[in-house]
Backbone as JSON Lines, residues from 0, in Angstrom:
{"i":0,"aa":"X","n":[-13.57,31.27,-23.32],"ca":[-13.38,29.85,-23.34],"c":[-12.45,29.47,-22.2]}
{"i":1,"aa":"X","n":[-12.93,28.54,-21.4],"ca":[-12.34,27.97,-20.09],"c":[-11.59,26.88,-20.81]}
{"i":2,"aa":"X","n":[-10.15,26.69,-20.74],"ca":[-9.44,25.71,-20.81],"c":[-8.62,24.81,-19.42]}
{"i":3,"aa":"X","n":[-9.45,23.14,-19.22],"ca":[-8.66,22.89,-17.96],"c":[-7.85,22.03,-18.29]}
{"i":4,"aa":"X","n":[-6.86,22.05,-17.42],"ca":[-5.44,21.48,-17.23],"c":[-5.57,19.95,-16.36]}
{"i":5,"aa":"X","n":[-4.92,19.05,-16.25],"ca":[-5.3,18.17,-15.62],"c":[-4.36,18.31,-14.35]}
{"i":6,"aa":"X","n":[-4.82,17.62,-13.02],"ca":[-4.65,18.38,-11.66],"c":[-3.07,18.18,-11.93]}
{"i":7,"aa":"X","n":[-2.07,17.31,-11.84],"ca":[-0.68,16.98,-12.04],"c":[-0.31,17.72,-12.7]}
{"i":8,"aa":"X","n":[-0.33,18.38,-13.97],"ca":[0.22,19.64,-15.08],"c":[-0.26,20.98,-14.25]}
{"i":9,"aa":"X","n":[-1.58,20.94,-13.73],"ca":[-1.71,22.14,-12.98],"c":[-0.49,22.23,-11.87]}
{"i":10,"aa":"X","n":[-0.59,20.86,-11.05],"ca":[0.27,21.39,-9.5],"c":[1.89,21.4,-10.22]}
{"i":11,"aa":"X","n":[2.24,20.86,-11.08],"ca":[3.93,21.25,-11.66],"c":[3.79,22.38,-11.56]}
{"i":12,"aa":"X","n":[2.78,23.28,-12.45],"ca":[2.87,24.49,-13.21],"c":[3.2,25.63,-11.83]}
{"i":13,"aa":"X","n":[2.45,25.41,-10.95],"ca":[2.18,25.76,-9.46],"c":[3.45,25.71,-8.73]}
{"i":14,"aa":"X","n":[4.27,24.84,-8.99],"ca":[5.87,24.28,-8.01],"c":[6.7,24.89,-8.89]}
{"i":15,"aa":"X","n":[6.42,24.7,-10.33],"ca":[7.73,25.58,-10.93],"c":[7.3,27.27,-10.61]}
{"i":16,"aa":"X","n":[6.3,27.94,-10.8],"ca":[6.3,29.27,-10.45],"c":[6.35,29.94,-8.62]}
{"i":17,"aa":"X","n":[6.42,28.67,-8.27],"ca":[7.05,29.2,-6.5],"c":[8.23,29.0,-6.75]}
{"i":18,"aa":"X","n":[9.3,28.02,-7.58],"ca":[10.84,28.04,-6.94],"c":[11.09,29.21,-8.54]}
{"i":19,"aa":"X","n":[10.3,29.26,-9.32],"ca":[10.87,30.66,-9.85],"c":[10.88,32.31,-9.27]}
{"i":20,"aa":"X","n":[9.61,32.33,-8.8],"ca":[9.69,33.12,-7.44],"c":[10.65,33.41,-6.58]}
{"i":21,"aa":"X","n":[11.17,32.13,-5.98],"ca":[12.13,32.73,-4.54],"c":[11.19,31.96,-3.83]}
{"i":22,"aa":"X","n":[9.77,31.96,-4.15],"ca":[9.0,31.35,-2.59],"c":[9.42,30.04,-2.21]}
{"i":23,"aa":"X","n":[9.81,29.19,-3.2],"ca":[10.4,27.85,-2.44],"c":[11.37,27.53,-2.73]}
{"i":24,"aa":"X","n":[12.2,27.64,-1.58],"ca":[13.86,27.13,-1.42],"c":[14.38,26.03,-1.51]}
{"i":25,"aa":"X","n":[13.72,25.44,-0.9],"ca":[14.18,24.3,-0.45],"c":[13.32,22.41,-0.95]}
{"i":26,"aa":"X","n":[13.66,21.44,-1.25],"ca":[13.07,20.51,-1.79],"c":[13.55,19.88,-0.42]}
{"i":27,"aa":"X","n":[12.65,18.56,0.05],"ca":[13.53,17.76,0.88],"c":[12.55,15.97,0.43]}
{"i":28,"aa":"X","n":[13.84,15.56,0.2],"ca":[13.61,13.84,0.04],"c":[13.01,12.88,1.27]}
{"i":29,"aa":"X","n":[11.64,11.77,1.27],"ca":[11.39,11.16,1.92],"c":[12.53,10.55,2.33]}
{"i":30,"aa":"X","n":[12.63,9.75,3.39],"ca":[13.83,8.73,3.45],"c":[13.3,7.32,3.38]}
{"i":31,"aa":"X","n":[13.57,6.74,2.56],"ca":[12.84,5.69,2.54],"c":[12.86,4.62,3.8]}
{"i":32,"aa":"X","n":[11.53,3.88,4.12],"ca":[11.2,3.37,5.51],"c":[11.64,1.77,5.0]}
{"i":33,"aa":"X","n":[12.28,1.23,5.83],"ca":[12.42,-0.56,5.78],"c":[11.33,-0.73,6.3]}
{"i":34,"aa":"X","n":[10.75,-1.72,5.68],"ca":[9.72,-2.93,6.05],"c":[10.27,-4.02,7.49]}
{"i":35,"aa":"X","n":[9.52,-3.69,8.16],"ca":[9.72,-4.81,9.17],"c":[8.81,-5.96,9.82]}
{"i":36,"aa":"X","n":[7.5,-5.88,8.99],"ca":[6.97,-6.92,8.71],"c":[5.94,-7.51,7.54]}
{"i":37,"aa":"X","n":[5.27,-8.75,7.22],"ca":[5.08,-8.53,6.42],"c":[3.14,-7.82,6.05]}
{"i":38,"aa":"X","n":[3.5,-7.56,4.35],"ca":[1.84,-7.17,4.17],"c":[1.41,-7.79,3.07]}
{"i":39,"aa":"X","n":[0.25,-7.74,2.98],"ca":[-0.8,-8.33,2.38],"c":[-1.12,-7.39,1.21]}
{"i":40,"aa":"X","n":[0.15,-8.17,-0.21],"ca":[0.38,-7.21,-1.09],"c":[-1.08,-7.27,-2.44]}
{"i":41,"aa":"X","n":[-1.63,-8.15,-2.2],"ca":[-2.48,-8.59,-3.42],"c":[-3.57,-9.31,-2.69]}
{"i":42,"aa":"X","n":[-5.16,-9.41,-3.35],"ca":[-6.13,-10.01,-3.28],"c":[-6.54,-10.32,-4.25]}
{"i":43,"aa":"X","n":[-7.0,-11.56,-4.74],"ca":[-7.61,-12.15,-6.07],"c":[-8.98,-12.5,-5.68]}
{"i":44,"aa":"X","n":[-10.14,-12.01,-6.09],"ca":[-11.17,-12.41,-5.31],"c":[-12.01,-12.92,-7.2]}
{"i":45,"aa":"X","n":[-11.76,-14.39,-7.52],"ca":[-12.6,-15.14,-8.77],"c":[-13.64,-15.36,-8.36]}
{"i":46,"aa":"X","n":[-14.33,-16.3,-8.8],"ca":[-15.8,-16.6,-8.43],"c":[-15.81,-17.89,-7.61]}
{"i":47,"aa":"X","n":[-17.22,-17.87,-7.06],"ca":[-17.15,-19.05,-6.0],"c":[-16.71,-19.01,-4.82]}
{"i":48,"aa":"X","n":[-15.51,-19.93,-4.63],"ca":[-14.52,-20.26,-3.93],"c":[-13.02,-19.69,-4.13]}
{"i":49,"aa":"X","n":[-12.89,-19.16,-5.16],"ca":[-11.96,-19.26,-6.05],"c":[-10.78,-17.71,-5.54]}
{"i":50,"aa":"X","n":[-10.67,-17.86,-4.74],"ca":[-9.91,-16.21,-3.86],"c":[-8.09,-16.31,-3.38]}
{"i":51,"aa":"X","n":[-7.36,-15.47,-3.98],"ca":[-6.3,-15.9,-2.83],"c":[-5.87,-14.96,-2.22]}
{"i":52,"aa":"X","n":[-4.92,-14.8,-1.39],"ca":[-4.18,-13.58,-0.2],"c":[-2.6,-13.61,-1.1]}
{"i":53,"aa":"X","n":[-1.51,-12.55,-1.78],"ca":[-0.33,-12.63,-1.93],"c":[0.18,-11.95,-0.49]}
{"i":54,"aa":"X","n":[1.01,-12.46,-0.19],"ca":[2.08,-11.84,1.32],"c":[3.37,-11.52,1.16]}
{"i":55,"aa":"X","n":[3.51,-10.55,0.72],"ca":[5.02,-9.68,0.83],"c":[5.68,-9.63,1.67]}
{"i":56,"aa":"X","n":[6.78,-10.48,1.75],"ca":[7.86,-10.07,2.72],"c":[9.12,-9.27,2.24]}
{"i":57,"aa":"X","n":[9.07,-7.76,2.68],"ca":[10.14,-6.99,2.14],"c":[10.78,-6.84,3.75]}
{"i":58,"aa":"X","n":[11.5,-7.32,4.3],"ca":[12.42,-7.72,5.38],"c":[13.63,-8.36,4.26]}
{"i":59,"aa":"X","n":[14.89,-7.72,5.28],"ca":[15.62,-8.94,4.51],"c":[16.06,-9.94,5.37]}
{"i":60,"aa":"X","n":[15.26,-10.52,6.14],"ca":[14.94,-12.22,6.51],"c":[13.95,-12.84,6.23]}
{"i":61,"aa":"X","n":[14.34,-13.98,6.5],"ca":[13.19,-15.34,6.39],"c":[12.22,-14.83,7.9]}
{"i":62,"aa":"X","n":[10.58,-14.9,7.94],"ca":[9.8,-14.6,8.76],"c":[9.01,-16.13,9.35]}
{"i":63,"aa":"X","n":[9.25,-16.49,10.51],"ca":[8.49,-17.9,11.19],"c":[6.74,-17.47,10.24]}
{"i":64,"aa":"X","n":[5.99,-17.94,9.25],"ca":[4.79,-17.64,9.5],"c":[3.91,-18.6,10.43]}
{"i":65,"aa":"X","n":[4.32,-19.71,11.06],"ca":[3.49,-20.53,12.08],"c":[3.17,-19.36,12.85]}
{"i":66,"aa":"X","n":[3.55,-18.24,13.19],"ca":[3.3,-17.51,14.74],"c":[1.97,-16.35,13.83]}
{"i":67,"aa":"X","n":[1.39,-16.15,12.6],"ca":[0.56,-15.29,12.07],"c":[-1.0,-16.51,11.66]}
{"i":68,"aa":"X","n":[-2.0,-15.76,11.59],"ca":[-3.1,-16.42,11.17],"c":[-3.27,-15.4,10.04]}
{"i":69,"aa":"X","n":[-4.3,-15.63,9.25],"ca":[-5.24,-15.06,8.37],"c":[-6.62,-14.74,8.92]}
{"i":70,"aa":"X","n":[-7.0,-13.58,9.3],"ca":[-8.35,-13.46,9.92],"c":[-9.72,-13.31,8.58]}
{"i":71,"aa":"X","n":[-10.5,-14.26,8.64],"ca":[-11.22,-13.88,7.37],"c":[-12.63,-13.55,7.86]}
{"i":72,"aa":"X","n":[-13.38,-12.04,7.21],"ca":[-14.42,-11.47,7.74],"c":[-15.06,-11.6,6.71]}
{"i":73,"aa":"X","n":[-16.72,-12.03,6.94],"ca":[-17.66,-12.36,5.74],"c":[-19.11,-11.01,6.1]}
{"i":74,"aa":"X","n":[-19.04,-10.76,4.88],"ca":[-20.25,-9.78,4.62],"c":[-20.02,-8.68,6.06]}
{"i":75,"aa":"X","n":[-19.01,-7.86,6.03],"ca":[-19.23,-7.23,7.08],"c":[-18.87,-7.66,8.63]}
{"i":76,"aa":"X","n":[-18.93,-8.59,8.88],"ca":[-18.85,-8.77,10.36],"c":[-17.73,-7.84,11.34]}
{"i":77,"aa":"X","n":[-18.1,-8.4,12.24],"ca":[-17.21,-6.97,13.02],"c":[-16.46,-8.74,14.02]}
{"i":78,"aa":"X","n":[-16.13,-9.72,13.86],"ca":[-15.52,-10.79,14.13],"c":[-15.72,-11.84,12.79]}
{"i":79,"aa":"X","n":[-13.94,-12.42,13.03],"ca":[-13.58,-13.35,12.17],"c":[-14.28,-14.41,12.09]}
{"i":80,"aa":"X","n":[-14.7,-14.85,11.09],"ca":[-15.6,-15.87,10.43],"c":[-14.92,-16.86,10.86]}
{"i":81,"aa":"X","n":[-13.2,-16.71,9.74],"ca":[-12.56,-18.16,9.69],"c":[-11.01,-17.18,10.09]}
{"i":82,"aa":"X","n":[-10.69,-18.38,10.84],"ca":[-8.91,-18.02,10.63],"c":[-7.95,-19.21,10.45]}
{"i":83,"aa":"X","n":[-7.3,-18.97,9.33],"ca":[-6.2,-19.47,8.71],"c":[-5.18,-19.94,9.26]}
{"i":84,"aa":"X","n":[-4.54,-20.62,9.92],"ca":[-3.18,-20.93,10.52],"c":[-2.05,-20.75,9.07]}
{"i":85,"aa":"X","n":[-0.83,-19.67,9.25],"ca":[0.34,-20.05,8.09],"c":[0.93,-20.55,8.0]}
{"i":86,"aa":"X","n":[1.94,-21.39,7.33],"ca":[2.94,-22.23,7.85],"c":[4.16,-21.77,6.98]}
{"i":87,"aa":"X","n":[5.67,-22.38,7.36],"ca":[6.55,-22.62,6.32],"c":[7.08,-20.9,6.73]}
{"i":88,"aa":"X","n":[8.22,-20.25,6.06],"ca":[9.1,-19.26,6.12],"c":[9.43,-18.68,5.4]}
């Protein structure tokens, strides 16, 4: 009888028997990266018409958005349909 593990309980099982080993010494921490501009944290796509864009600004300033557009691509295109002017900060 084959019993499987799910991949996350497998790869622990895998990291605790290398640093019980000796084979792995050492752990090392990402450093976490600041945001320096913003992204396009969410898409709501309802029916119709009915769609919006959320925009994350994790900066810690206020960002001009007059100087960004919204490029919007329909069914594929390889050029913007419509673009958005942003406004406000």
């Amino acid at each position: 009888m084959k019993i499987s593990l799910p991949t996350a309980l497998t790869s622990a099982l895998a990291c605790m028997a290398l640093i019980a080993t000796g084979a792995m010494t050492t752990l090392t921490a990402r450093a976490a990266e600041v945001p320096t501009d913003l992204i396009i944290s969410e898409y709501v796509e309802g029916s119709s018409f009915n769609k919006a864009v959320e925009v994350f600004n994790g900066t810690d300033s206020a960002i001009d958005l007059s100087t960004y557009t919204l490029e919007v691509y329909f069914n594929g295109m390889a050029t913007a349909n419509t673009n958005i002017a942003l406004a406000g900060s």
